[in-house]
C-alpha positions as CSV (number, residue, x, y, z in Angstrom):
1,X,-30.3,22.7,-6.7
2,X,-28.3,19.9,-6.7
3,X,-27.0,17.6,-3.8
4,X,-24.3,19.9,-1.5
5,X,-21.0,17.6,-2.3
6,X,-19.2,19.2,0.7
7,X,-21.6,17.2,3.0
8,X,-21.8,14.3,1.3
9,X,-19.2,12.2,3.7
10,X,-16.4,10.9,2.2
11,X,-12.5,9.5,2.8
12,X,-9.3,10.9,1.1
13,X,-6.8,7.9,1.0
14,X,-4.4,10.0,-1.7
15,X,-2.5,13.3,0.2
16,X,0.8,13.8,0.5
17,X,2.2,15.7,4.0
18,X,3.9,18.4,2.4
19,X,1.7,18.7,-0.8
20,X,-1.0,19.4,1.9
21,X,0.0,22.8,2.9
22,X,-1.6,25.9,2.4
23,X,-1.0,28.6,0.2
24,X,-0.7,30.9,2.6
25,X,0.9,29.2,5.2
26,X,3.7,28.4,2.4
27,X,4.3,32.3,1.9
28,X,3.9,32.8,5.8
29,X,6.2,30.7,7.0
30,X,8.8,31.5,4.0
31,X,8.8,34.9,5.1
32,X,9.5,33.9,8.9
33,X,12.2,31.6,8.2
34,X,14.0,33.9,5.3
35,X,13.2,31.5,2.3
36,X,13.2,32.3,-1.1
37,X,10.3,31.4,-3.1
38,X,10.1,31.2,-7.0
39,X,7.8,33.6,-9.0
40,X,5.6,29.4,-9.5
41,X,5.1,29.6,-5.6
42,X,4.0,33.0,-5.2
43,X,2.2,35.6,-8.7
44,X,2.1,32.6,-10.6
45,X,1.2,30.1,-8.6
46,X,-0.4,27.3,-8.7
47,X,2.9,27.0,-10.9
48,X,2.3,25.6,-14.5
49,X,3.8,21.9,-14.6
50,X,4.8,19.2,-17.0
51,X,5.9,16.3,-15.7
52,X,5.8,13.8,-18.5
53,X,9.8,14.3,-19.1
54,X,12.7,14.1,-16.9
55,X,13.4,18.0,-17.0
56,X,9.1,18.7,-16.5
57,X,9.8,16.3,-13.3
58,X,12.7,17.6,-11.8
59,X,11.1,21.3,-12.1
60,X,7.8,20.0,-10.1
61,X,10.7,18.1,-7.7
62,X,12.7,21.1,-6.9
63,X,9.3,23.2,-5.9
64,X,8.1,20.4,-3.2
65,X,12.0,20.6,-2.0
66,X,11.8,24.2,-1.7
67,X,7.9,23.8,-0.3
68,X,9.2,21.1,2.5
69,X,12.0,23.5,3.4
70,X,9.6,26.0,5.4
71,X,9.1,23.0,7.9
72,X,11.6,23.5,10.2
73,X,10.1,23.0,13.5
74,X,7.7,20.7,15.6
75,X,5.0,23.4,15.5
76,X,5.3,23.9,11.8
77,X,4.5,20.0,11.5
78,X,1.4,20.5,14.0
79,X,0.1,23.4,12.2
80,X,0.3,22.2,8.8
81,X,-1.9,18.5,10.4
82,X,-4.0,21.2,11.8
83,X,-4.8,22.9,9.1
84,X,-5.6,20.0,6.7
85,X,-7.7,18.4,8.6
86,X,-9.6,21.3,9.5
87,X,-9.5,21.7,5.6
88,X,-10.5,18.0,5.3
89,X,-13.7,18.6,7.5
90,X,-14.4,21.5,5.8
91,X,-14.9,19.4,2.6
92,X,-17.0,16.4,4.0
93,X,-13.6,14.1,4.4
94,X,-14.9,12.0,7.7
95,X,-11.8,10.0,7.3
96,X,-8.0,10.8,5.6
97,X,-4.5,9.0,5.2
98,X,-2.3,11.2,5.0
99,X,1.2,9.9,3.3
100,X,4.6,10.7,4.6
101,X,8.1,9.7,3.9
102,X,10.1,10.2,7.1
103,X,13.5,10.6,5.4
104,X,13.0,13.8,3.9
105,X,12.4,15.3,7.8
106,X,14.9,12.7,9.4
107,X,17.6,15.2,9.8
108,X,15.9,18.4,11.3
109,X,13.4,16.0,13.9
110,X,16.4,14.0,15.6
111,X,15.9,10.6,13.0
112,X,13.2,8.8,11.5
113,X,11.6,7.0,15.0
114,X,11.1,10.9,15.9
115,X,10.0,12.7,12.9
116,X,7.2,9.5,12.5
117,X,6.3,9.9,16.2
118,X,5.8,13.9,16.0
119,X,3.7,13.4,12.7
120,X,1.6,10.9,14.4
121,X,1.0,12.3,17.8
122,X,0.5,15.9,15.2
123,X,-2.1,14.2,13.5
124,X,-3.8,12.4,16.4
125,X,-4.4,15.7,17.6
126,X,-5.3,17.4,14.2
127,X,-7.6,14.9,13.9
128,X,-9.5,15.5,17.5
129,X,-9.9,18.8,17.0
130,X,-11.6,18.7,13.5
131,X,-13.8,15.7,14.6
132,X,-12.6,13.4,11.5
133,X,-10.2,10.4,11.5
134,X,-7.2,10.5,10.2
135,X,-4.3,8.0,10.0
136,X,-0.7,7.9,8.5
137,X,0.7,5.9,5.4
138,X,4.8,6.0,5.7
139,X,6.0,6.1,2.1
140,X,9.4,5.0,0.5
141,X,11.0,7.2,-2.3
142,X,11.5,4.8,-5.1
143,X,14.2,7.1,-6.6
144,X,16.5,5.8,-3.4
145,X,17.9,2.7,-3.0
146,X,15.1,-0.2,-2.0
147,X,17.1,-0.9,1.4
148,X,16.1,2.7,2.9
149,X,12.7,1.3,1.9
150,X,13.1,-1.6,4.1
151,X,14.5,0.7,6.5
152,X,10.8,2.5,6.7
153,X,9.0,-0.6,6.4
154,X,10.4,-2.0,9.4
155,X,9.4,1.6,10.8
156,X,6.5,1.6,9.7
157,X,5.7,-1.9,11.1
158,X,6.3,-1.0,14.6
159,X,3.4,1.6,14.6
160,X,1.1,-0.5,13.0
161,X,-1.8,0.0,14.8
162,X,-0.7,2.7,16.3
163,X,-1.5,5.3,13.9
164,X,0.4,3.9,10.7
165,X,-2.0,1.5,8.2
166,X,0.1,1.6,4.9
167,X,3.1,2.0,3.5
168,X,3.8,3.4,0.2
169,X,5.8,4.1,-2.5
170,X,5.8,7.4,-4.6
171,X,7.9,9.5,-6.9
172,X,8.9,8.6,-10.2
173,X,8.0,5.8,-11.2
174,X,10.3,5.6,-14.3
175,X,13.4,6.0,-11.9
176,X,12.2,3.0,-9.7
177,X,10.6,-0.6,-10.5
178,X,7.9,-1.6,-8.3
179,X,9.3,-5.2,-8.3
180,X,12.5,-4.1,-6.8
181,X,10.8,-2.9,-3.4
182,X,9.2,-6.1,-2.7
183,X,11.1,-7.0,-0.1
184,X,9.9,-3.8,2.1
185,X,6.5,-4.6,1.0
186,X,6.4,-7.7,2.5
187,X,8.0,-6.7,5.7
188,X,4.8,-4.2,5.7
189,X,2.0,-6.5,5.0
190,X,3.2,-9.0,7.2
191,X,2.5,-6.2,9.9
192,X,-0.6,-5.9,8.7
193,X,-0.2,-2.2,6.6
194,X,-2.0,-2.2,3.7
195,X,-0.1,-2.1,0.5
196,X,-0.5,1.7,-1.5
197,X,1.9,2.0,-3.8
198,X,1.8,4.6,-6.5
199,X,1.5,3.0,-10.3
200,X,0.0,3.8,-13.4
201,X,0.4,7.4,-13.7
202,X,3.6,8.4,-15.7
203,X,3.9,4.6,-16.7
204,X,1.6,2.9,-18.3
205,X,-0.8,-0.8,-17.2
206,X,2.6,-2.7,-17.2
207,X,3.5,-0.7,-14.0
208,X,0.1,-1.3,-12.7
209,X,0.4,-5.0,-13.1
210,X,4.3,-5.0,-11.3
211,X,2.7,-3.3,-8.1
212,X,-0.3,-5.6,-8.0
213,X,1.9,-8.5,-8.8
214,X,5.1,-7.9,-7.0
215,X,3.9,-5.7,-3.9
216,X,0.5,-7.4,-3.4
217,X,-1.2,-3.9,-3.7
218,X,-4.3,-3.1,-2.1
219,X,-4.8,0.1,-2.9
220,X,-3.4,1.7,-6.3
221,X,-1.9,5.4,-6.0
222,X,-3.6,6.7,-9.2
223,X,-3.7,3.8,-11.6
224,X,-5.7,5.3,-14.4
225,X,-3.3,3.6,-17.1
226,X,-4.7,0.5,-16.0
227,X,-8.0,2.0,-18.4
228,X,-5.2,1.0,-20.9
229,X,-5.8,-2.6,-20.6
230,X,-9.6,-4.6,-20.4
231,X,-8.0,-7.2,-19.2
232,X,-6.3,-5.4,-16.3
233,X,-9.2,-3.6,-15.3
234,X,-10.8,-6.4,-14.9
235,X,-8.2,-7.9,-12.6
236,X,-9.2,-4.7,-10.2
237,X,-12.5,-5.1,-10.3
238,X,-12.7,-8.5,-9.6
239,X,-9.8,-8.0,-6.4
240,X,-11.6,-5.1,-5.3
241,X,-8.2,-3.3,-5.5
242,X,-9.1,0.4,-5.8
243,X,-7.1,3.3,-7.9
244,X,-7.3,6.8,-5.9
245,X,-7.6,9.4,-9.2
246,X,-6.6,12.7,-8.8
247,X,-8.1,14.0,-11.7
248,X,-6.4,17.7,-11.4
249,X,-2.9,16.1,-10.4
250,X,-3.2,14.2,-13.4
251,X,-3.7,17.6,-15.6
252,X,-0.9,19.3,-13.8
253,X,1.8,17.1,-14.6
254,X,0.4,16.6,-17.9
255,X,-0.4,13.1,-17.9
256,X,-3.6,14.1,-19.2
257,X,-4.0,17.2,-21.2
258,X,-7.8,17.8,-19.9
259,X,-10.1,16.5,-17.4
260,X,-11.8,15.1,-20.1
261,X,-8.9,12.5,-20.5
262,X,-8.5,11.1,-17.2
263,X,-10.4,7.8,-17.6
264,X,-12.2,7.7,-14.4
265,X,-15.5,7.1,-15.9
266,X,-14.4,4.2,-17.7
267,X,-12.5,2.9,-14.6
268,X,-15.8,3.2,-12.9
269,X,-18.0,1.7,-15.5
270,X,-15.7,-1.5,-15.3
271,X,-16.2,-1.7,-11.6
272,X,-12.8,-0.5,-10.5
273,X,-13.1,0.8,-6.9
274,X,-12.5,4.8,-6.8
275,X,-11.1,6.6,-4.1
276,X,-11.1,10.2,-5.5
277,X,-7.9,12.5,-4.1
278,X,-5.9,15.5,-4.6
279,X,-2.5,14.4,-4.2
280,X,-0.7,17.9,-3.5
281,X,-3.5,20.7,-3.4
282,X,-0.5,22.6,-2.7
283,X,1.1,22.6,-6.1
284,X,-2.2,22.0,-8.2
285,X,-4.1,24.2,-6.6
286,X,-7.1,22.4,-5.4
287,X,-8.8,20.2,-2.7
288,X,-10.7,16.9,-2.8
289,X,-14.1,19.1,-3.6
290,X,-13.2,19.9,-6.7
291,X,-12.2,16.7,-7.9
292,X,-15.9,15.6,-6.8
293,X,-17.5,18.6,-9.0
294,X,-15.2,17.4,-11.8
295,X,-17.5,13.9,-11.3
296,X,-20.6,15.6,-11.7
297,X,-20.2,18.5,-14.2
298,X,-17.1,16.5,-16.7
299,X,-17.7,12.7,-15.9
300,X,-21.2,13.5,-16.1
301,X,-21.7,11.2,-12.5
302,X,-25.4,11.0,-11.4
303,X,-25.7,11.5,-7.3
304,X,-26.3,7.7,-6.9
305,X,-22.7,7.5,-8.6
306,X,-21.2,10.1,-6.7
307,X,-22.8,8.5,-3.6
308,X,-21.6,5.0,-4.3
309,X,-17.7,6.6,-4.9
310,X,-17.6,8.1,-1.8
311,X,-18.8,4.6,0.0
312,X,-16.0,2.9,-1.8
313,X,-13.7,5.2,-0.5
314,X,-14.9,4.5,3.0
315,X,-14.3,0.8,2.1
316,X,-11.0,0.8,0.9
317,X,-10.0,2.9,4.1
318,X,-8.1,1.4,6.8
319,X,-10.9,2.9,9.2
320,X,-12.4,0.9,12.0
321,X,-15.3,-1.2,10.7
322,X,-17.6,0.5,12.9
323,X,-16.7,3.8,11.7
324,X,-17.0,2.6,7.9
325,X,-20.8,1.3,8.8
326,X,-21.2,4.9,10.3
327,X,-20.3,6.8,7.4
328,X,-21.7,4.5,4.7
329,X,-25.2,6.0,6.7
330,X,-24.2,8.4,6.6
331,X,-23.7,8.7,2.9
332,X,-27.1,6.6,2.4
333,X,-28.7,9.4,4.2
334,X,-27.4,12.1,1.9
335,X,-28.3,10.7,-1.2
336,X,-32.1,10.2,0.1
337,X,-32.2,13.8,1.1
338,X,-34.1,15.7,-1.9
339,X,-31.8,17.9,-4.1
């Protein structure tokens, strides 16, 4: 019997708000509020997605548009928290970011100031009742104009501290060059927000290299085209600048045709800090867990390995220091318990 991975402790750092909802809470609250869901979101979901071209991207779009349109009301925000970090919990995840871009609720919470503040008062209570931590990165589209992202990095800056610790950047990254949200990247890290933009997934190392050059990145969201480039992984290693994989995300929009092909052993290997995540379980169909068995029964990960992904995890968190010790215990604990 090997190690149980759902109580090894561990933090997610890469899941999106609405890409965290259940299944079931998706067709439950569709029926309730009289939407219309596509045969992808109900028989054949989780819906089978190719993201690599324009058309395979706006097809994976339109389902999270149709996914965030259930969301009409403060408890539908609460309950969806609610859920994922009871699902969180459920799965060993002591601590979880959980990314949100404000605009895309702005108009049915009464503005951006009151959709962040119902998500983060939402989470701060999600986050009670499961026992875990749980903190919010604000995230700018970069399809949209780079202002609106200075916009949500000024937001974001005024709850640093106070429940927000990054700011990101996410969509497609072939409609949107890193360099050109700079501006709202430094308004953020001036604040004190880590740096999480999303590079290296549908773009290769260059796109790596923009968001650790041009944003200052701390975190990368994926990054496994970085395993493109020796050079660049080295760069990572040596800054300690970790890439949250999402090894199932990565097969679902085709990036990678297999598990096998998501280099996350040889990002390891070079000593680039992993923070595994699930990006939207939602529309790939599967939780952080999996994405840990994928290390030990594909990427052929030993339990010290596992063990010491999970600590860096912890350590590229924006947790209090005294809660990283905790769990890094924690985690040392587990791994000296016999299989």
């Amino acid at each position: 019997m090997a190690r149980p991975l759902d109580t090894l402790p561990k933090a997610h750092l890469h899941l999106h708000f609405t890409g965290s909802m259940r299944h079931t809470t998706l067709i439950e609250l569709a029926r309730e509020r009289g939407v219309h869901l596509p045969d992808a979101l109900v028989q054949d979901w989780p819906p089978r997605l190719r993201a690599t071209d324009e058309r395979g991207w706006f097809r994976f779009q339109r389902l999270y548009d149709i996914a965030r349109s259930v969301l009409r009301r403060p408890e539908d925000v609460r309950r969806l928290l609610h859920e994922a970090a009871a699902d969180e919990a459920r799965e060993g995840s002591r601590w979880l970011e959980i990314q949100v871009d404000p605009s895309g609720y702005a108009q049915r919470f009464g503005g951006l100031t009151s959709t962040l503040e119902l998500v983060l008062d939402a989470a701060e209570q999600a986050a009670r009742a499961a026992g875990i931590g749980m903190a919010v990165v604000v995230a700018a589209n970069r399809t949209r104009h780079p202002l609106d992202a200075r916009t949500l990095a000024r937001l974001a800056a005024q709850y640093a501290g106070k429940g927000v610790v990054g700011f990101g950047l996410s969509n497609d990254e072939r409609r949107g060059r890193a360099r050109d949200f700079d501006h709202a990247f430094r308004i953020a890290k001036r604040a004190g927000l880590l740096a999480v933009p999303h590079g290296g997934e549908l773009l290769g190392a260059a796109s790596v290299e923009e968001c650790v050059d041009d944003l200052d990145a701390d975190r990368l969201g994926h990054g496994i085209r970085a395993a493109e480039s020796q050079r660049l992984m080295e760069r990572l290693a040596d800054r300690q600048i970790t890439c949250e994989v999402c090894p199932l995300s990565n097969v679902g929009l085709g990036v990678a045709e297999q598990p096998e092909d998501v280099p996350l052993r040889r990002l390891f290997d070079a000593g680039v800090p992993i923070a595994l995540g699930a990006d939207d379980p939602l529309l790939f169909g599967a939780r952080l867990l999996p994405q840990y068995q994928l290390a030990r029964d594909v990427y052929g990960f030993t339990d010290a390995e596992i063990a010491e992904m999970a600590r860096q995890s912890i350590r590229s968190s924006a947790a209090p220091e005294t809660v990283k010790k905790e769990i890094i215990t924690e985690i040392d604990t587990w791994l000296t318990t016999p299989e």
